[in-house]
C-alpha positions as CSV (number, residue, x, y, z in Angstrom):
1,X,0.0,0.0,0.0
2,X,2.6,2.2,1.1
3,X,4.2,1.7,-2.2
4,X,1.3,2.3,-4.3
5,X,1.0,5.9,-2.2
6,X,4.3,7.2,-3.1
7,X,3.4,6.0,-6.8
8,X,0.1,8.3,-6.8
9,X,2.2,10.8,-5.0
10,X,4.8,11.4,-6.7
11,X,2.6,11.3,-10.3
12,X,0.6,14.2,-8.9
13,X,3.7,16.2,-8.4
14,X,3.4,20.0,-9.8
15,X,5.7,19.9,-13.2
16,X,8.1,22.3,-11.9
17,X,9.3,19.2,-10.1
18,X,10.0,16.8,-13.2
19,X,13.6,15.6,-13.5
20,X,15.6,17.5,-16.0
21,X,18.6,15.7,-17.5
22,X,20.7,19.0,-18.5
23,X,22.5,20.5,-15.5
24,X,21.8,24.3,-14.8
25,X,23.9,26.5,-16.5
26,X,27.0,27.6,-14.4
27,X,27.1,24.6,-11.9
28,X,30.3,22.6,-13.1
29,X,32.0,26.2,-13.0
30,X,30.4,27.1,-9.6
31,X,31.6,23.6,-8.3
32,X,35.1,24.1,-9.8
33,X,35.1,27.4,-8.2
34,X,34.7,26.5,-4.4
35,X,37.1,23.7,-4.2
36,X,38.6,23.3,-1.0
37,X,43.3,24.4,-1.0
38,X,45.0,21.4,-2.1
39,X,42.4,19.8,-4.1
40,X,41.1,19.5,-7.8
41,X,37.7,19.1,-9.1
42,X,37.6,15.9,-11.2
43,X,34.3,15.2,-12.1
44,X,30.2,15.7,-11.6
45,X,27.7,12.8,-12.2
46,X,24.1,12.9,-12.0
47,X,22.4,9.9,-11.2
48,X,18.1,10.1,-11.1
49,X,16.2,7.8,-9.2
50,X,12.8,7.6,-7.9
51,X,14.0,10.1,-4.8
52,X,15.1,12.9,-7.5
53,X,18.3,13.8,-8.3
54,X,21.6,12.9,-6.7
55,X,24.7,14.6,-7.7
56,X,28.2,13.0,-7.4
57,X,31.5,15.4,-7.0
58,X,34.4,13.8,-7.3
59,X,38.0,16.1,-5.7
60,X,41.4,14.8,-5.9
61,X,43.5,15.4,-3.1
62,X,46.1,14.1,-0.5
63,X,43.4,13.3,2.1
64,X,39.6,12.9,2.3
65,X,37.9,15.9,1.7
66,X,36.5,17.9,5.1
67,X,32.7,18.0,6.3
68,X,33.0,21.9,5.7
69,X,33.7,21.6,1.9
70,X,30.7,18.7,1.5
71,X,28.7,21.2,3.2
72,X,29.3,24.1,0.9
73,X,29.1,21.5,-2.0
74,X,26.0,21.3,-0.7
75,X,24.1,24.5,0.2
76,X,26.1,25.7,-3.4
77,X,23.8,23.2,-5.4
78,X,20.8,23.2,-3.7
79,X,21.0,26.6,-5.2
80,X,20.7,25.7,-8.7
81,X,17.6,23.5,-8.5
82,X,14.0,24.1,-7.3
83,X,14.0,20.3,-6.0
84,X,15.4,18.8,-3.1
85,X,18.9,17.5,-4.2
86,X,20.9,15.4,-2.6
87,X,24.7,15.5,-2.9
88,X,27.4,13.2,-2.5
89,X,31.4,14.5,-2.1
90,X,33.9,11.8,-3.1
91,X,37.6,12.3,-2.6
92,X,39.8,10.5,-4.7
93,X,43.5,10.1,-2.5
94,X,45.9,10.9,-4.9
95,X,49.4,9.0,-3.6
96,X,52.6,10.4,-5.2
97,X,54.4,7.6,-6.3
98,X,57.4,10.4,-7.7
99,X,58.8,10.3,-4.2
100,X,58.3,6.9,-3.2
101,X,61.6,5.5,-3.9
102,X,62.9,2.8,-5.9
């Protein structure tokens, strides 16, 4: 029953809320922007699902990435959509292998 709810509920939905698959125009630069010091932005998937939209940031850097920057990623995007979002931070750790000896 429960399942058949969120079906009806989430057809009834206003069509401001339908998913969009372009990205709002200056996110990817926005995100780029407010990287945290010592790390790069790599990359920015969107994933939809039944919940809405889920964005994935992906930083390089040396270690993982700090609750303040997810945060910011956060409160930045929510920004750029009239939807809840929900946003995921993923730190690659880059290891430099150039100093690591023989």
């Amino acid at each position: 029953a429960s399942v058949l709810s969120l079906g009806v509920y989430l057809s009834l939905q206003p069509v401001e809320h339908e998913l969009t698959k372009e990205l709002p125009e200056g996110l990817v630069a926005a995100v780029q922007k407010n990287v945290g010091k010592g790390y790069r932005f790599e990359d920015l998937a969107v994933a939809y699902d039944e919940l809405g939209v889920q964005l994935y940031v992906q930083v390089v850097g040396k270690a993982p990435a700090s609750d303040e920057m997810a945060t910011g990623f956060r409160t930045l995007i929510s920004d750029y959509y009239k939807q809840p979002v929900r946003v995921r931070l993923l730190t690659r750790i880059a290891i430099d292998t150039a100093n690591s000896g023989p």
